[in-house]
C-alpha positions as CSV (number, residue, x, y, z in Angstrom):
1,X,113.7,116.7,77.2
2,X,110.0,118.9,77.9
3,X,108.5,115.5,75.7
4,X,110.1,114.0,79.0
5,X,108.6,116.0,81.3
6,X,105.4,116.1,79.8
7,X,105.0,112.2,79.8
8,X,106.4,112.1,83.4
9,X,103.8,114.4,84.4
10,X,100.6,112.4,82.4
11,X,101.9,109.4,83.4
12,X,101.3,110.4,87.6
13,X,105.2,111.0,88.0
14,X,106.3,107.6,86.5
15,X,110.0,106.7,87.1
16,X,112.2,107.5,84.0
17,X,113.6,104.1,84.1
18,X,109.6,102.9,82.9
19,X,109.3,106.3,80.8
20,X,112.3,104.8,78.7
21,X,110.8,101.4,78.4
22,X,107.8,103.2,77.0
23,X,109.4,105.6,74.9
24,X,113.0,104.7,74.2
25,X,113.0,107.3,70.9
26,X,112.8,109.7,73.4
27,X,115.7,108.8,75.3
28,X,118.1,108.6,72.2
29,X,120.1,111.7,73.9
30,X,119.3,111.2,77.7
31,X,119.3,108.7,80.7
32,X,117.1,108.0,82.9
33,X,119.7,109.8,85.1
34,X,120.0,113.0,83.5
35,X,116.1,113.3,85.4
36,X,115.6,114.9,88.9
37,X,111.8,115.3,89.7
38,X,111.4,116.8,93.4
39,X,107.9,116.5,93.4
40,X,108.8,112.9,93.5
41,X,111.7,112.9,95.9
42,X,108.8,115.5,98.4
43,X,106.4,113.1,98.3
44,X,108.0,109.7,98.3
45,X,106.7,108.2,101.8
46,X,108.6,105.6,103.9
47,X,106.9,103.5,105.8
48,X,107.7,99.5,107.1
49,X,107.2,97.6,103.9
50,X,103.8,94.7,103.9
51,X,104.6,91.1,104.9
52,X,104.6,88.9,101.4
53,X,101.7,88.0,100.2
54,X,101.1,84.4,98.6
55,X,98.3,84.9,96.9
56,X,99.9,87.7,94.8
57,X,97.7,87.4,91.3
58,X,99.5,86.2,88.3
59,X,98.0,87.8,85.6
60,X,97.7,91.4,84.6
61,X,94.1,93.2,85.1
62,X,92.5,90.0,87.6
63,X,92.1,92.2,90.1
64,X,92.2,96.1,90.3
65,X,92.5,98.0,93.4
66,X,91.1,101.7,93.5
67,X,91.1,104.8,95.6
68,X,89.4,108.0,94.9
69,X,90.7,111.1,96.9
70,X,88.8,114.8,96.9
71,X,87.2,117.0,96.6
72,X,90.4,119.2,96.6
73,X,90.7,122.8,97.8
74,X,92.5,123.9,94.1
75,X,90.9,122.5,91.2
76,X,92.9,121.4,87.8
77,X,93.2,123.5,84.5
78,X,90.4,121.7,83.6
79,X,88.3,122.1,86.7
80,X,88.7,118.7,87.8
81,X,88.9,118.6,92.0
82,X,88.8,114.6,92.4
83,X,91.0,112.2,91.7
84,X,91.2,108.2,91.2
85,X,93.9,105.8,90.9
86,X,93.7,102.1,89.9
87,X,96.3,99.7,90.8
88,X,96.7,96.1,88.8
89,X,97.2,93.5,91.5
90,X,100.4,91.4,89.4
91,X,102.2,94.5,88.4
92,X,101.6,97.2,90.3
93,X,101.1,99.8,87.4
94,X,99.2,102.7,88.6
């Protein structure tokens, strides 16, 4: 279960449902419903969802969209105070 954890952490607070795709060894014992994160369920947003778009990209890695947010007040364990994130267009991994 902390392998869990761990790997939801890493991963930017992944769902379980994709932590199982990715590690399904690790959920030999568990579901993904035997996970409650509330860091997740804090800071899930709601907001009125984006029209469709049609010209969605069909292939993974065509186009990557970034942010960079920082500098922030408490730095990591490492020392790190800024963060990116890189979204793929056609799947929406982060």
């Amino acid at each position: 279960m902390d392998k869990i954890w761990l790997w939801h952490r890493q991963y930017g607070h992944a769902s379980f449902g994709y932590l199982k795709l990715l590690f399904p060894e690790l959920f030999s014992q568990f579901t993904e419903l035997d996970f409650h994160c509330e860091t997740c369920t804090l800071t899930k947003s709601h907001r009125i969802s984006y029209p469709l778009r049609l010209n969605k990209n069909f292939m993974p890695f065509m186009i990557v969209h970034s942010d960079i947010w920082g500098p922030s007040r408490v730095s990591t364990i490492s020392g790190y105070k800024w963060f990116v994130t890189f979204i793929d267009d056609c799947t929406r991994m982060t």
